[in-house]
N, C-alpha and C positions, 0 to 999 in steps of 0.2 A: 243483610245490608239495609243501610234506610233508604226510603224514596222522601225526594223531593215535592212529595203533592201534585204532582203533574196526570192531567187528564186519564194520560193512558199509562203509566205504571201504578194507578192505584184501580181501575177499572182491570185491568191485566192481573193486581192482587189480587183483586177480588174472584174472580174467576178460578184464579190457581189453586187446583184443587177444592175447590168449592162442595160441601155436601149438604143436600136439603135432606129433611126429614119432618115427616107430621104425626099426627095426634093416632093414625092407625083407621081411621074413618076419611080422613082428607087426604088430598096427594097433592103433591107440589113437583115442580123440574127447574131447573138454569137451565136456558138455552141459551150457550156462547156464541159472540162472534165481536162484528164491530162494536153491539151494542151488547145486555145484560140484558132476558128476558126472565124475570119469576113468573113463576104459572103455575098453573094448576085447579084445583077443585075444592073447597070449604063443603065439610058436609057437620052439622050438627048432632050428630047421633050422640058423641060423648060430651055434651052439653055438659058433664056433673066434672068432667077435668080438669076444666078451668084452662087456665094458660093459652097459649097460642095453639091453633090449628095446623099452622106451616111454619116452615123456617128455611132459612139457607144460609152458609158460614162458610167464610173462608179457611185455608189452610194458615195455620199461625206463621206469622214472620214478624217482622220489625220494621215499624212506620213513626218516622221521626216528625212529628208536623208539628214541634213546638213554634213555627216563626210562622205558623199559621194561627187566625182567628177561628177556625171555622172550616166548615166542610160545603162545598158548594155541589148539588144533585142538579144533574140532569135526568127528569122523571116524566114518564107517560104514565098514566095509572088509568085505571078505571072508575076513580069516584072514593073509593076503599082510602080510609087513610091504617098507612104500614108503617112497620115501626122501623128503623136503622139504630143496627146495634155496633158497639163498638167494644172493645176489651182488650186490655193493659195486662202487661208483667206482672202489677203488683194487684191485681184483682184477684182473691179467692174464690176455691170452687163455687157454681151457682151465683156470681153475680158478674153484670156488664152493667153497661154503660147504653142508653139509649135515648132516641129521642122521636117524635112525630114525624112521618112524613104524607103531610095530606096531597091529594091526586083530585084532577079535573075528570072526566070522562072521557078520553081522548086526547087530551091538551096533555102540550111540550110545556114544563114549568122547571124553570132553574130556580130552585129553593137553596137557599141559605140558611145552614145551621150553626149558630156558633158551638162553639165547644163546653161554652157556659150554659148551656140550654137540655145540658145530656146528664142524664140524674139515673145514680145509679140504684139497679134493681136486682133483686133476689127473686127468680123465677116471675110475677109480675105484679109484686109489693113493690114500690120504694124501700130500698135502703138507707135510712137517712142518716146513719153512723159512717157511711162509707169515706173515702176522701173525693174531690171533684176530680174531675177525668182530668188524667194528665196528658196533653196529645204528644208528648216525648215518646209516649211507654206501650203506645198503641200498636197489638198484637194481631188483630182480626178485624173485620169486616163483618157486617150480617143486614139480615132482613128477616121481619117475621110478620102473619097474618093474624091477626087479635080474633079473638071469637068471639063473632058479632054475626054477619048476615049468612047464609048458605048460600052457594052457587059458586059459577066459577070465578077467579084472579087472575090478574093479569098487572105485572107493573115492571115496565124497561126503562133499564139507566141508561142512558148515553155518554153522560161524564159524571165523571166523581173525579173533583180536586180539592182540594186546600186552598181557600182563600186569607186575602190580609186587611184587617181594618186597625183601626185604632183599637188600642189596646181596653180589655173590659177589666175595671175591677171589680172583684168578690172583695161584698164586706166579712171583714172577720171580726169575730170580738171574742173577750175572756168572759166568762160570765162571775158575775160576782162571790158567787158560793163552790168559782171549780176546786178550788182548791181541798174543799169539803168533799167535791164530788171523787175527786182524785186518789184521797186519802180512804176512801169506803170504798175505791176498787180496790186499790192497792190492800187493806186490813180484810175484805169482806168478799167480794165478787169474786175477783182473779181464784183466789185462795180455795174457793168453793167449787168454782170450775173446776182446777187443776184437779181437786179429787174428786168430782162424778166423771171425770175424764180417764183417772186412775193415772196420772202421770206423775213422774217422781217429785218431791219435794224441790226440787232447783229449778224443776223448769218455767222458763221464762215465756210470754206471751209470743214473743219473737221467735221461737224456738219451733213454734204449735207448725209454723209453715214452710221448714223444712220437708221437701220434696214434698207440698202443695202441688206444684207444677204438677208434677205427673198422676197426681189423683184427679188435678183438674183436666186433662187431657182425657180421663178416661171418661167413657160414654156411659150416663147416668142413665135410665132407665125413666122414661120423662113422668108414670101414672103414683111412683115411689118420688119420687122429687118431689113433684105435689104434695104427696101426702107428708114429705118431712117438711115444707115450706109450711101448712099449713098448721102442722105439730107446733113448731117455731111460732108462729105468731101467736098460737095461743101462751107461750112460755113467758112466765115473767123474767127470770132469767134476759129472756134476747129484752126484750122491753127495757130492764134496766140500763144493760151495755148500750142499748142505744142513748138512753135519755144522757147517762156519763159521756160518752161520745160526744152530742149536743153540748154537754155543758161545759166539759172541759176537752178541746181539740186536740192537745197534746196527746189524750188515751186514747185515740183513734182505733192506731193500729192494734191497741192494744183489748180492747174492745171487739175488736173484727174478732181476735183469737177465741174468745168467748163466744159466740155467735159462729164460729168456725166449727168447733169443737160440739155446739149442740146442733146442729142440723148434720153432724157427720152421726151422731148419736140417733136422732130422727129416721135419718135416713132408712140405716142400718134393721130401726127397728119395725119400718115398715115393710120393707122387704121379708124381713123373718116372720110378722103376719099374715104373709100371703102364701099361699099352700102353693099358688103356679111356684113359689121362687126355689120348692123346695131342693137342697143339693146335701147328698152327706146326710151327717143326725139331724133332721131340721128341728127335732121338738129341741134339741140341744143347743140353736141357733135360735131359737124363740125364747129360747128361759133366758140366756145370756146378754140376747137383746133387750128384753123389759127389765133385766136384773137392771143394766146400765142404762136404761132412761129413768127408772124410778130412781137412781140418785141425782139425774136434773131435776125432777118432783120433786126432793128432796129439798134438795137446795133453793128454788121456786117457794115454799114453803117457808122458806126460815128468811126469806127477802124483806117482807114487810115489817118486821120488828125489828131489823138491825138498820133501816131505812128509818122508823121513827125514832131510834133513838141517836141518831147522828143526826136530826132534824131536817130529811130530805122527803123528796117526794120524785118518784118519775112520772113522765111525762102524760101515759095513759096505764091502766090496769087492765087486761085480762079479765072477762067477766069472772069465769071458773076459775082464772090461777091466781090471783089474789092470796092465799095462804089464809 
């Protein structure tokens, strides 16, 4: 059902079913009642992880706050500024939606977040191809601890609502060349995906995220996440879809599919690197996995020339992926 933004059935969401989890070095808890207490312990031993330390997420439902502006915290913190995440229906796997929330030492602080202010991320890059948070579509709740100091956390909510102000707008604009940019997904990106992907000739970008949902439900393994966020940014590939993203907003979603499809490729094949993951033939799950990342090389590879001769340019290059 949706809630109405109210004090205590989005503080009571949050709660429901709530699971924390950390880095394997740090520990974190919810402790429920009147108020929402995150806690726990920051220890830096796996400094080379990267990402968050702690986290804690609600159980998924459906929270309607489009006739809100904004999310209003009631927060006790310890000084630590923590992030609040947020995450929609139409988010695929590995991204949300988040934004700042800084803490006094001690101090009651009612913080105001609009909704315009929550940028979404892909483990803890910006996503800058994604679309803006829709709060119609909002599925979950979270909080997480950046890694930054050791010792221990401590940060209680007291209220989480939806508030209302005058309305924000987001400028939008066409960019003068999308239609260029459009045309070289459509001829060139899409087309190249679709087979390092190995998917049939018809399929459609829209297509990529049928039963999404349920891969997104499943529990990623957070030290393999890393290592395919990190694959990904080095990929020209994602770099393109993002800049066409940017320049033509219409291929948004269609963009995401690409960017969907190589970090599922990432993923996959950093798991099959690691001797812990081994299950079954592993060497047969290693050769199958670099078979299919070296046809995003591949494609990475052949970007810059079909890029100069439609007379474009993305936005940044990859030191070593550049072609």
């Amino acid at each position: 059902m949706a809630v109405s933004g109210t004090t205590s059935s989005l503080l009571h969401a949050f709660a429901h079913g709530a699971v924390t989890r950390s880095d394997g070095a740090s520990r974190a808890e919810l402790v429920t009642g009147d108020s929402l207490l995150f806690r726990g312990e920051i220890s830096l031993a796996l400094s080379g992880y990267g990402g968050d330390c702690a986290a804690v997420r609600s159980a998924e439902g459906r929270f309607d706050l489009s006739e809100r502006t904004g999310l209003a915290v009631g927060a006790r913190g310890d000084g630590r500024t923590y992030r609040l995440r947020l995450r929609t229906s139409e988010s695929f796997a590995g991204v949300h939606y988040e934004a700042e929330l800084k803490t006094d030492p001690g101090a009651l602080r009612d913080i105001q977040l609009p909704f315009a202010v929550f940028r979404a991320v892909s483990g803890w890059s910006e996503y800058a191809g994604h679309p803006p948070l829709d709060p119609a579509l909002i599925t979950s709740f979270g909080l997480a601890v950046p890694r930054s100091v050791a010792g221990p956390f401590a940060l209680e909510l007291t209220s989480l609502r939806g508030y209302r102000s005058p309305s924000i707008e987001l400028p939008t604009e066409r960019a003068p060349n999308a239609d260029a940019w459009e045309s070289w997904f459509d001829r060139v990106l899409w087309p190249g995906a679709r087979e390092a992907a190995e998917l049939p000739p018809s399929t459609r970008p829209t297509e990529v995220f049928q039963g999404a949902s349920l891969r997104r439900a499943e529990e990623r393994i957070p030290c393999y996440q890393t290592g395919a966020e990190v694959a990904c940014e080095e990929l020209l590939v994602v770099h393109a879809a993002n800049t066409v993203a940017r320049r033509a907003p219409g291929t948004v979603r269609a963009c995401e599919a690409v960017v969907y499809l190589a970090m599922e490729a990432a993923y996959e094949r950093a798991v099959a690197l690691d001797l812990a993951a081994e299950t079954g033939d592993y060497f047969a799950r290693e050769a199958e996995a670099e078979r299919v990342y070296a046809r995003w090389l591949a494609l990475a590879a052949s970007i810059p020339a079909s890029l100069r001769e439609a007379g474009l340019e993305v936005d940044s290059v990859p030191s070593d992926a550049s072609g």
